[in-house]
C-alpha positions in Angstrom: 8.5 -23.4 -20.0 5.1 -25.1 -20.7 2.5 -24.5 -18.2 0.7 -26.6 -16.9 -3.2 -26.7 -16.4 -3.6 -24.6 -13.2 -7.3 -23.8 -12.7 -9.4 -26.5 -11.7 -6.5 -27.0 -8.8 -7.4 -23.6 -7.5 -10.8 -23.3 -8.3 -11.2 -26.4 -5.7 -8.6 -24.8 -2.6 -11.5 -23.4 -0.4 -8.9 -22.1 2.2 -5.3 -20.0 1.2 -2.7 -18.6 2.8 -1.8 -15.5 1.3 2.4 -14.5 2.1 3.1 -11.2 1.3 6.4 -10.4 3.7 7.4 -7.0 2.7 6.4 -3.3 3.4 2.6 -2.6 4.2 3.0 -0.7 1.0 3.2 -4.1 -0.6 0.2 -5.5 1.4 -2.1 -3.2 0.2 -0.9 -3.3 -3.3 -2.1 -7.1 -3.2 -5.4 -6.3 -2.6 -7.1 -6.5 -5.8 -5.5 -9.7 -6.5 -7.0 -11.2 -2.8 -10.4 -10.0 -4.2 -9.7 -11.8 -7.6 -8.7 -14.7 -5.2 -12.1 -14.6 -3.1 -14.0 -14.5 -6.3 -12.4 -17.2 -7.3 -14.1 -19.6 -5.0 -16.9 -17.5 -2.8 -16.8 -19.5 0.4 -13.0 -19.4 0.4 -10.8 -18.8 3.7 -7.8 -16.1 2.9 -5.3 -16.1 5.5 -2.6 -13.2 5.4 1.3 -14.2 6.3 3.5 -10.6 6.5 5.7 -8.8 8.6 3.9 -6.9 11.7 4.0 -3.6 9.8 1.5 -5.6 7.1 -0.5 -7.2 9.6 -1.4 -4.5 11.4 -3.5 -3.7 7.6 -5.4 -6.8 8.1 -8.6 -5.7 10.3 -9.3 -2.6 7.6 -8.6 -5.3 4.4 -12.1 -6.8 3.5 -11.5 -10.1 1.6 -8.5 -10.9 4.6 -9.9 -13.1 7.3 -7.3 -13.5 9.5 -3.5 -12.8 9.9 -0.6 -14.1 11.3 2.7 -11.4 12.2 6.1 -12.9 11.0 9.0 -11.3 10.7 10.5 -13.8 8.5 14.5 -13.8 9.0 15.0 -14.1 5.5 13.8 -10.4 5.2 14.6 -6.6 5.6 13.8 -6.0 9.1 13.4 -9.7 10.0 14.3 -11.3 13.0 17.0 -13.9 13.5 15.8 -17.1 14.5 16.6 -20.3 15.9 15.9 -23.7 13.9 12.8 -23.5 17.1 11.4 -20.9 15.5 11.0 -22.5 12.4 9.9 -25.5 13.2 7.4 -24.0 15.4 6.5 -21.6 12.4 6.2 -24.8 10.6 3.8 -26.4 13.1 1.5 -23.7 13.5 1.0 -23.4 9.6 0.8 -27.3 9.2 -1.9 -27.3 11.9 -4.3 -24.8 9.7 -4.7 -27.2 7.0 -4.1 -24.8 4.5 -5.4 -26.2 1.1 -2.8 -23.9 -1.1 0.1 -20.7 -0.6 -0.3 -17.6 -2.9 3.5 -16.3 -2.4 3.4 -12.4 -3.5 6.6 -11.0 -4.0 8.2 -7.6 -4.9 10.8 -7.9 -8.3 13.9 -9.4 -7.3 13.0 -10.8 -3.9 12.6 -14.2 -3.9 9.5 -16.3 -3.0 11.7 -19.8 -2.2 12.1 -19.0 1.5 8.5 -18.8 1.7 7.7 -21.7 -0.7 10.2 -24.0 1.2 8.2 -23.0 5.0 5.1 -23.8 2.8 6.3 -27.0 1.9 7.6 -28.4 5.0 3.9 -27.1 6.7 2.1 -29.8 4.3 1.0 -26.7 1.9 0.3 -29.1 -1.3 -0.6 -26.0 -3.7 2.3 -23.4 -3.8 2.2 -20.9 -6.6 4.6 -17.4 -7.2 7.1 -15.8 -9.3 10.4 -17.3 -9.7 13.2 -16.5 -12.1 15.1 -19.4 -11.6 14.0 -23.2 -11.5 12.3 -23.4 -7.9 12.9 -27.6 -8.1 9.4 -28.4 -6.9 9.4 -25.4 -3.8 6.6 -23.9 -6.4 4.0 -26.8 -7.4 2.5 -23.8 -9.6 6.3 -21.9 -11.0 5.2 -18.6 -12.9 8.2 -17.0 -14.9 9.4 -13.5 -13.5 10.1 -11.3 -16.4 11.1 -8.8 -13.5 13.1 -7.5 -12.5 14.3 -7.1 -16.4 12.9 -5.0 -19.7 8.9 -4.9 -18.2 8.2 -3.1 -14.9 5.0 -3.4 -14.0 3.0 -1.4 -11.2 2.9 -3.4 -8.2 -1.0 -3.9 -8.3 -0.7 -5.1 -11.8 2.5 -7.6 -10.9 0.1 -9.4 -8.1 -3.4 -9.6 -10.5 -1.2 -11.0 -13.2 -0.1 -13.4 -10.7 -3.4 -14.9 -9.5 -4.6 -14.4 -13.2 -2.0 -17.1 -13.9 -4.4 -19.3 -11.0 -7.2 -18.5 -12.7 -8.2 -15.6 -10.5 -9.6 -12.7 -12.5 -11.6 -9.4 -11.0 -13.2 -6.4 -12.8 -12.5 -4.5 -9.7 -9.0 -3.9 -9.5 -9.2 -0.6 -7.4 -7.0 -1.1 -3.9 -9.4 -1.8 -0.7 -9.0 -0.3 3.2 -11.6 -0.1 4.8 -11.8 2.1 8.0 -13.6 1.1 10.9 -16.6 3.7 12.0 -15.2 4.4 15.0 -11.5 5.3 13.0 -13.6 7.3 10.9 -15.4 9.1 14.0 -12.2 10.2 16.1 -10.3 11.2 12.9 -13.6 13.8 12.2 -13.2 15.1 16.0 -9.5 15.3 15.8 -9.8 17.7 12.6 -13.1 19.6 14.4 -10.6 20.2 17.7 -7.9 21.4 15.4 -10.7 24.0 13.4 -10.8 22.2 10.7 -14.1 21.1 8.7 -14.1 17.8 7.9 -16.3 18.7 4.9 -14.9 21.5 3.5 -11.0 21.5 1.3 -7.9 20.6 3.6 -4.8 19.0 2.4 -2.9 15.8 4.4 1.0 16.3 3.3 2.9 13.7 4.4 6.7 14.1 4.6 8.2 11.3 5.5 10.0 8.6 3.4 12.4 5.2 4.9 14.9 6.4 2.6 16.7 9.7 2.5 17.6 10.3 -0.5 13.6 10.0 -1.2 13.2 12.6 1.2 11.7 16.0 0.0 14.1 18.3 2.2 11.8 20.4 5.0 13.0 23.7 2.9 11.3 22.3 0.0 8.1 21.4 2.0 8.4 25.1 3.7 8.3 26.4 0.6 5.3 24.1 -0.8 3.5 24.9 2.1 4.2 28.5 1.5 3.1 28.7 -2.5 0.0 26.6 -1.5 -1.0 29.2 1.5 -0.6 32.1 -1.1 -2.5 29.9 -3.7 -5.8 28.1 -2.4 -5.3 29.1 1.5 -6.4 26.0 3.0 -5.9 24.4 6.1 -3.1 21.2 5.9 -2.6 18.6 8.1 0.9 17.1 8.3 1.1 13.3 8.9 3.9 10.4 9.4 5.3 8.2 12.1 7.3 9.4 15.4 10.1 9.0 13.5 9.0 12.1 11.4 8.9 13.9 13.8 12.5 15.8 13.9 12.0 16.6 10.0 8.3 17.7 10.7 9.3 20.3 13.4 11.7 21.7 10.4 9.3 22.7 8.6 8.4 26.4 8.7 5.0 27.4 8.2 3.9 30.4 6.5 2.0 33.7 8.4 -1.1 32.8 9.1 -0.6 28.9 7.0 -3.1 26.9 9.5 -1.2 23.8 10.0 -1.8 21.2 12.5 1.0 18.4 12.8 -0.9 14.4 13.8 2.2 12.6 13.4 3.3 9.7 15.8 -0.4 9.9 16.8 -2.9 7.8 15.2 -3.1 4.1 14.1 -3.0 2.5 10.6 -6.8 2.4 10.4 -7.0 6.2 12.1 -4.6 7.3 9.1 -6.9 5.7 6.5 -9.7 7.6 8.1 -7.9 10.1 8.1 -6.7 10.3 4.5 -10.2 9.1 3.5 -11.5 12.9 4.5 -8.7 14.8 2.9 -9.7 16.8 0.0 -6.5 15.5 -1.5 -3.1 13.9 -0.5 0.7 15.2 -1.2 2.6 11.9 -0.4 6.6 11.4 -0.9 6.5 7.4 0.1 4.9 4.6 -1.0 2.6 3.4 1.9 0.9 7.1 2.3 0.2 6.9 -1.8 -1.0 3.3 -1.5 -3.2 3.9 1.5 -4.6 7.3 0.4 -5.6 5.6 -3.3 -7.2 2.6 -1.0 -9.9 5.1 0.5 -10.5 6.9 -2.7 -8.2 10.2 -2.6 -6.6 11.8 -5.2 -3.1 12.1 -4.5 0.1 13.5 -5.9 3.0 11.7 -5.3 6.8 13.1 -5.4 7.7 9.2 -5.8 8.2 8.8 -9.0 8.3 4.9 -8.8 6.1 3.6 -11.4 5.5 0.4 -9.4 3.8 2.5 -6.5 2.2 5.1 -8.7 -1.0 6.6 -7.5 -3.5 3.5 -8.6 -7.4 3.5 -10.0 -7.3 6.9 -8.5 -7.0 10.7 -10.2 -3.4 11.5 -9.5 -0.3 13.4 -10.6 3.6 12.5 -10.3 5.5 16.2 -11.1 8.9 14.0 -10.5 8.9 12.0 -13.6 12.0 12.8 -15.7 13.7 14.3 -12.5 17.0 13.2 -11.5 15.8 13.7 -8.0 13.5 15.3 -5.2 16.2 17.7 -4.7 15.9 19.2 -7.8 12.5 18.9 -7.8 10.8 22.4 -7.6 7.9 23.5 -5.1 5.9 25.1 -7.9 5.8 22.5 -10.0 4.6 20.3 -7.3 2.1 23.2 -5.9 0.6 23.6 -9.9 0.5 19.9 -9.9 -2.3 20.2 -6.5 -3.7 23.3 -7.7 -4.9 21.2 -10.9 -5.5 17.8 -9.5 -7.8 19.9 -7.2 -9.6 22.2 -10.1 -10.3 18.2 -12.1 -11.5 16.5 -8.8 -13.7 19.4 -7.5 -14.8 19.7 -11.0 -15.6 16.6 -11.2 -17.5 16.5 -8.0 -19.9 19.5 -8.7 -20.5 17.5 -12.1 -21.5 14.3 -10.4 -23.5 16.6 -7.7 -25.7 17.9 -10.3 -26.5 14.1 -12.5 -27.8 12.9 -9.2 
C-alpha cells in the first residue's frame, strides 16, 4: 500500500483524542507513544478515551490532560447500549472539536469501531492499525503485520504507531506518576505494618484475570518459603478484592513477615506503593506494567513478550515453560535473588560516582 504524506497533517492537530479501550495494562503501555505525541506539537491537548479501569490511570499519566470513561460495547467488559448512547457518545466528542483520533489497539482487536464513533463525531484526522481496508474509517490506515510472523512488545507496537504520524521520542521508558500524598500514606501503611520504607522489602503480587495464568498459592507458599530462608525480608502481598480468597491460601513461613494490602488501596496508592519496593514478583500484566512505570525492577512469571518487563532491569524465569504450573519456585526465587544482587549492585555503584 503507498503511504501517504502523513506529517505536516499531525504536526498541525494541536488537540488529540487518544482511544485506547482495553485493559489498564494497555493504557500504560501507550505511554511513551503519548509523550512522542506531546513532543510532537508542545502546546498540544491529549485527551484519553478507555474503559473506566484505564481512566482511572489518567490523574498519575503526565502528558494525559483529561479523560473520558467508556465502556465501549464493542469490547470485553463493555456495556450494551442503546443507539442513545451512541449518539450521545457521538455528541459529546463532536462537541470537543477534536482536531485528530490516535486509535491504539492490542494485535487482533480492531480499531474500526472506534474509527467509525470518530467519524461520525466530526474527527477529520483518524489514524491506527488495520489489517483489512478500513474504506475511509482510518484517514491515516497503517498496515498491521500483527497479529502474524512479528510480535512486538506492546510499548514498541504503540511508538511504531505514532512514528508512522511523525511522532518520535528518545524517551521511551513507561510514565505513572504518583501523587505526594499516594506516596505519603503508602510510606505510613508499610511504617504501621514494621516495615522500612528504605530498607529491602518485596511487593508479590498474585493475582492474574486468567486462571490458567495463575501461579497456584502452593507455589507462592513455597516461593515465599525459599525467599524467607534465602534473603529474609519482609514482603508485602498486593491485588484486588477479588484476590483475596487465593491470598488467604497462601501459607506463610515461621517467622516470614508478611503483611497482605490487597482490596485496599487505589491505582495511584499501588504505584506508590510499588514505587518503594526494593523489587516486584508480578504474574499479570498490569502489576508488571505499573511497577516498570515507577522505576522497579520486576520479575514477571508472565512470560508474554508483549508485556515483558519494559526499560526496566527485569527477569522472566517462564520463558520456554509450557506453563506456571510447571514452573518451579526455585527458579523463580534465584531469578529475585539475582535481579536483587545486579540492582543493589548497581545502586552502591551509582552511590559512590555521586
Amino acid at each position: 500500500m503507498k503511504m501517504r504524506t502523513m506529517t505536516n497533517e499531525w504536526n498541525g492537530a494541536p488537540h488529540l483524542l487518544c482511544v485506547q479501550l482495553g485493559a489498564p495494562a494497555d493504557v500504560l503501555a501507550c505511554t511513551p507513544a503519548l509523550r512522542a505525541l506531546r513532543a510532537q506539537c508542545p502546546e498540544r491537548r491529549l485527551t484519553l478515551l478507555a474503559a473506566p479501569a484505564g481512566a482511572a490511570l489518567a490523574p498519575c499519566l503526565p502528558d494525559v490532560d483529561a479523560a473520558l470513561a467508556y465502556a465501549a460495547p464493542w469490547t470485553e467488559g463493555g456495556i450494551a447500549a442503546t443507539p442513545g448512547t451512541h449518539l450521545d457518545w457521538i455528541s459529546r466528542l463532536a462537541a470537543e472539536r477534536f482536531d485528530g483520533a490516535v486509535i491504539f489497539t492490542r494485535p487482533g482487536r480492531s480499531a474500526l469501531p472506534a474509527a467509525l464513533l470518530c467519524r461520525l463525531a466530526g474527527i477529520l484526522l483518524r489514524a491506527g492499525w488495520c489489517r483489512d481496508d478500513p474504506s475511509g474509517l482510518l484517514t491515516h490506515w497503517i498496515a498491521d503485520p500483527e497479529p502474524g510472523a512479528l510480535r512486538r512488545h506492546a510499548v514498541q507496537r504503540q511508538l511504531d504507531l505514532v512514528r508512522h504520524l511523525g511522532a518520535e521520542t528518545a524517551d521511551e521508558r513507561l510514565a505513572f506518576v504518583p501523587s505526594n500524598a499516594d506516596a505519603a500514606a503508602m510510606r505510613k501503611r508499610l511504617q504501621a505494618a514494621g516495615i522500612d520504607p528504605a530498607r529491602r522489602w518485596l511487593a508479590l503480587h498474585p493475582g492474574a484475570g486468567a486462571q490458567a495464568r495463575r501461579y497456584a498459592p502452593q507455589q507462592w507458599s513455597e516461593l515465599i518459603a525459599a525467599l524467607h530462608a534465602r534473603i529474609g525480608c519482609p514482603f508485602v502481598l498486593t491485588g484486588s478484592a477479588r484476590d483475596l480468597a487465593a491470598l488467604d491460601a497462601i501459607a506463610t513461613p515461621l517467622g516470614a513477615q508478611v503483611h497482605v494490602l490487597a482490596g485496599e488501596v487505589g491505582i495511584g496508592e499501588l504505584g506508590a506503593l510499588l514505587a518503594q519496593a526494593s523489587l516486584v514478583v508480578s504474574s499479570n500484566a498490569e502489576s508488571t506494567q505499573l511497577a516498570a512505570a515507577v522505576g522497579t525492577p520486576v520479575v514477571s512469571l508472565l512470560a508474554d513478550p508483549e508485556y515483558a518487563p519494559w526499560q526496566v532491569p527485569g527477569r522472566v524465569p517462564g520463558h520456554g515453560i509450557d506453563g506456571l504450573d510447571t514452573l518451579e519456585s526455585t527458579r523463580v526465587c534465584d531469578c529475585v535473588c539475582s535481579l536483587l544482587k545486579q540492582t543493589e549492585t548497581e545502586r552502591i555503584r551509582e552511590a559512590e560516582l555521586e
